[in-house]
Residue, then its C-alpha position, 0 to 999 in steps of 0.5 A: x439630893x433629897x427632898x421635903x413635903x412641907x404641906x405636910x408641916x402643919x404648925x411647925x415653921x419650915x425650919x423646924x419641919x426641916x430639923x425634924x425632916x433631916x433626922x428622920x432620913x438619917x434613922x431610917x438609913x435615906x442619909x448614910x453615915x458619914x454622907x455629905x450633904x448638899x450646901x446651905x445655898x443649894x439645898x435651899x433653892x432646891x426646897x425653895x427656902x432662904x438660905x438662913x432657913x437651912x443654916x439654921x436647920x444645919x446648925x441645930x442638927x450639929x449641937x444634937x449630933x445628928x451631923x458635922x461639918x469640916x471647915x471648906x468640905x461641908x456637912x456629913x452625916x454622923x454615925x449613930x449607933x443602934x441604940x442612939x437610932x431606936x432613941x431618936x426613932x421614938x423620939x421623932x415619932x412623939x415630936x410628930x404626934x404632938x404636932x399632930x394634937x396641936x394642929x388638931x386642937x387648934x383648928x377647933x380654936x383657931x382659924x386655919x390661915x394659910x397666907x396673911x395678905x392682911x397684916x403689915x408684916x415684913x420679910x424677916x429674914x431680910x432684916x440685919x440681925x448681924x449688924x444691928x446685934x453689933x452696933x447694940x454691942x458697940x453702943x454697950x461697950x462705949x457707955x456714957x452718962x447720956x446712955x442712961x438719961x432721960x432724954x428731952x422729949x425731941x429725941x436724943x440729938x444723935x438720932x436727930x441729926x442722922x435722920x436730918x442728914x437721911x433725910x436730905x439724901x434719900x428725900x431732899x428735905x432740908x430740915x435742922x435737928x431742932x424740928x425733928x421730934x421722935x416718938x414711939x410710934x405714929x401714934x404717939x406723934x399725932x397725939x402731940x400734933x393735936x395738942x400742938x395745934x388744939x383740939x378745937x380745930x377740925x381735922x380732916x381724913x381720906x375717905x377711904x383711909x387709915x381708921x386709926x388716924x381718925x380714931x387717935x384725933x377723936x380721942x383726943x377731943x378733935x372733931x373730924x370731917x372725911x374728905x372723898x378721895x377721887x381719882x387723884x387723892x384727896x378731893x380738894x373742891x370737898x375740902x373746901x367745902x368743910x371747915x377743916x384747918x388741918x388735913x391728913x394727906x398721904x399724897x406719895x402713895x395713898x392707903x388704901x387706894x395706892x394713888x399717887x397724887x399728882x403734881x397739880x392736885x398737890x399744888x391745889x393742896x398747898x395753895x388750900x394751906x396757905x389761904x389762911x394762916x392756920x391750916x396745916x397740912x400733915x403729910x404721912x410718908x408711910x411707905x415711900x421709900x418702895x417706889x419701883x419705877x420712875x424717879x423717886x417723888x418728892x414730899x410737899x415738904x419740899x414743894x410747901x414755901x410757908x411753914x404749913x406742911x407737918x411730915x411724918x415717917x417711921x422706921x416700922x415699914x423699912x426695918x420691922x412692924x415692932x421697931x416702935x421709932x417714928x419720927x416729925x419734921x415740924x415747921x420752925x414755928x411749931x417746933x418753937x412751940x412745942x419746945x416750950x409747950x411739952x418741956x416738962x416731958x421725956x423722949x418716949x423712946x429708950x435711950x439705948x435704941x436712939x443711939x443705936x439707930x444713929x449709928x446705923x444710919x450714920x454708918x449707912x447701914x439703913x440706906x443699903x438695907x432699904x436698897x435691898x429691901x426695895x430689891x426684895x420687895x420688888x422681887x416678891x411684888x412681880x413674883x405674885x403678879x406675875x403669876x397671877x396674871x399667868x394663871x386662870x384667875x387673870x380671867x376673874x380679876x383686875x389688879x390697880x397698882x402704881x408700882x410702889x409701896x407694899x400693897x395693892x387692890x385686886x377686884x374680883x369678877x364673881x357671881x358672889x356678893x362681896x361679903x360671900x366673897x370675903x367669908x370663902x376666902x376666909x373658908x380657904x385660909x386666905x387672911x385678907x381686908x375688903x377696899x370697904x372696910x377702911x370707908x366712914x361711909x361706904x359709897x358706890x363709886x369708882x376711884x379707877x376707871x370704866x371697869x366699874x360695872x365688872x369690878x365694883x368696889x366691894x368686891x376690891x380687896x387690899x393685898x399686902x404682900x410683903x410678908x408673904x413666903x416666895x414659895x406659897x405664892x403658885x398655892x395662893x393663887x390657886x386658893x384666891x381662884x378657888x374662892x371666887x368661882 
């Protein structure tokens, strides 16, 4: 069994390292001719990659000629003759000599970042490339006249009705293709809601929160109020002191705080809605889908008896970051309304994708896939926090988590002010966000316990973990405990 110093990669992705890796071992003798190789799965644990990392790996070094395979034997090593080796030998040498110059002019323009713990980004190689490359075809293969039309503006009604059905079976909401309105991307979604209910209203904010949600209503000529968020969530007793008659609310799983909101605080909400004919709650169902413990929680749209709840998911968290497909269940009211406000407008998205995510839904591809992604995650999640709390840096911080969704908070105990902090994690490649950055004003409180004094809050960092490679986590740690100290 061989091995591989992937420190040693710099900018080359590990499969690359492993292609490049594997070629010199086979010139330089390491790999003998016709030597079999270890399998996909086993040479992977050994390294401590995904299993696609070294198919990939496998297969580029069979179309180079470097190796072959023999159907239920495995991978050998081919025989190069001498000529072949010399040619190979200087062509290795040039590929890391110019890794070598690339690493060495990027880091002049570039800052070194060793792990992401900032970007919403996904496990990749989780993602079902076979079986949506498939339904793509499918979809292509069975062209009808509606494939390249525009659509209305709600969405294509196939989609429409896949996501009802999704809906009633992962989150129990009852709701009809009519009220179902797809956009590319959130953005968009609360744009329209805007217009929808008018840009005279004010609308209200978490405060800590997601900036952008702010943003998108002051863009289109909304005024805001930012309403404090408690130990609970959202802070009812503020809201009524405003003259807010919309509120944005991430009552499942709050970002970036984490708090799930419980039953009594969500009453107080609902009730607050239907004090007035006007009010409406938009509730947004980020990431609920990854709840680890306990039984699922259900949206205010269940809970909400009046036509006052506006929800909004997106596909982005549970397939991919780039998959621009969210979605609104709008009351039957509104939906009447925007029927015939927006008529003149089409469907945001292509034709193409809605159908070919109908189907995936239809098949139940996506409710296996979000199954195996809650595994994964829930997988790396305890990976991190296990070895966080296995190691010195348990001595330093304390982690606030309410086993679900993609992130959580860690505050630090450190001599440093939380701006040095944040500047020499940054210094040692860590990439993440401080707790104060998502305040419109920042305060010194506490939205946790008595631990305050020791874990203020500007020095609570966001994690988000779920684009982080399994095998940089143990070097992660060491890097957080390096900067804090």
């Amino acid at each position: 069994m061989f091995t591989c110093d992937f420190s040693k990669k710099g900018t080359m992705t590990f499969c690359d390292f492993l292609i490049e890796s594997i070629k010199s071992k086979i010139i330089d003798g390491t790999l003998s001719p016709n030597e079999k190789l270890p399998s996909k799965r086993t040479l992977a644990s050994h390294l401590g990659v995904s299993v696609i990392t070294v198919q990939n790996a496998y297969s580029e070094l069979i179309s180079q000629g470097y190796i072959f395979s023999i159907e239920k034997k495995g991978f050998f090593v081919t025989e190069l003759t001498k000529e072949i080796k010399a040619l190979s030998s200087t062509s290795s040498k040039q590929y890391y000599k110019k890794e070598k110059r690339i690493k060495k002019t990027n880091s002049k323009s570039k800052e070194k970042i060793f792990i992401d713990l900032k970007s919403n980004s996904i496990g990749w190689e989780k993602f079902p490339f076979s079986i949506w490359s498939k339904i793509m075809r499918k979809v292509l293969n069975s062209p009808h006249a509606n494939l390249l039309k525009s659509q209305p503006l709600q969405g294509t009604l196939e989609l429409r009705e896949a996501i009802c059905k999704h809906l009633k079976s992962f989150k129990n909401i009852e709701a009809v293709p009519e009220q179902i309105v797809v956009g590319a991307g959130t953005e968009m979604l609360y744009s329209f809601v805007v217009h929808l209910l008018g840009n005279e209203k004010i609308y209200a904010v978490e405060n800590p929160g997601y900036k952008k949600i702010a943003q998108i209503f002051e863009m289109n000529g909304a005024n805001i109020e930012h309403i404090p968020i408690d130990k609970n969530g959202l802070n009812i007793e503020a809201l009524k002191k405003t003259n807010a008659s919309v509120v944005h609310a991430t009552p499942s799983h709050h970002f970036p705080t984490g708090i799930v909101m419980p039953v009594k605080r969500r009453m107080e909400l609902l009730f607050w809605a239907q004090e007035k004919n006007d009010r409406y709650i938009i509730e947004d169902d980020y990431d609920s889908e990854f709840r680890f413990t306990g039984k699922p929680i259900l949206p205010l749209l269940c809970t909400s008896k009046n036509e006052n709840v506006i929800y909004i998911n997106s596909f982005s968290k549970t397939l991919s970051p780039s998959f621009r497909i969210s979605y609104m269940v709008l009351p039957k009211k509104l939906s009447e309304k925007f029927n015939s406000k927006f008529n003149f407008c089409s469907c945001t998205v292509n034709s193409f994708e809605q159908y070919a995510l109908a189907d995936f839904i239809k098949e139940e591809h996506y409710s296996k896939h979000i199954i195996r992604m809650k595994n994964y995650y829930r997988n790396l999640r305890n990976e991190l926090i296990f070895k966080i709390e296995n190691s010195e840096l348990k001595n330093f911080v304390k982690i606030h988590e309410e086993n679900s969704g993609l992130h959580f908070l860690i505050s630090i105990n450190s001599k440093f002010s939380g701006k040095t902090l944040e500047m020499r994690l940054k210094k040692n490649g860590i990439k993440i966000s401080a707790l104060k950055d998502f305040f419109y004003e920042f305060k010194e409180f506490s939205i946790f316990s008595e631990d305050s004094k020791n874990f203020p809050i500007d020095k609570t960092f966001v994690v988000n973990y779920s684009g982080i490679e399994k095998q940089k986590i143990p070097k992660t740690v060491e890097l957080i405990l390096e900067s804090i100290r």
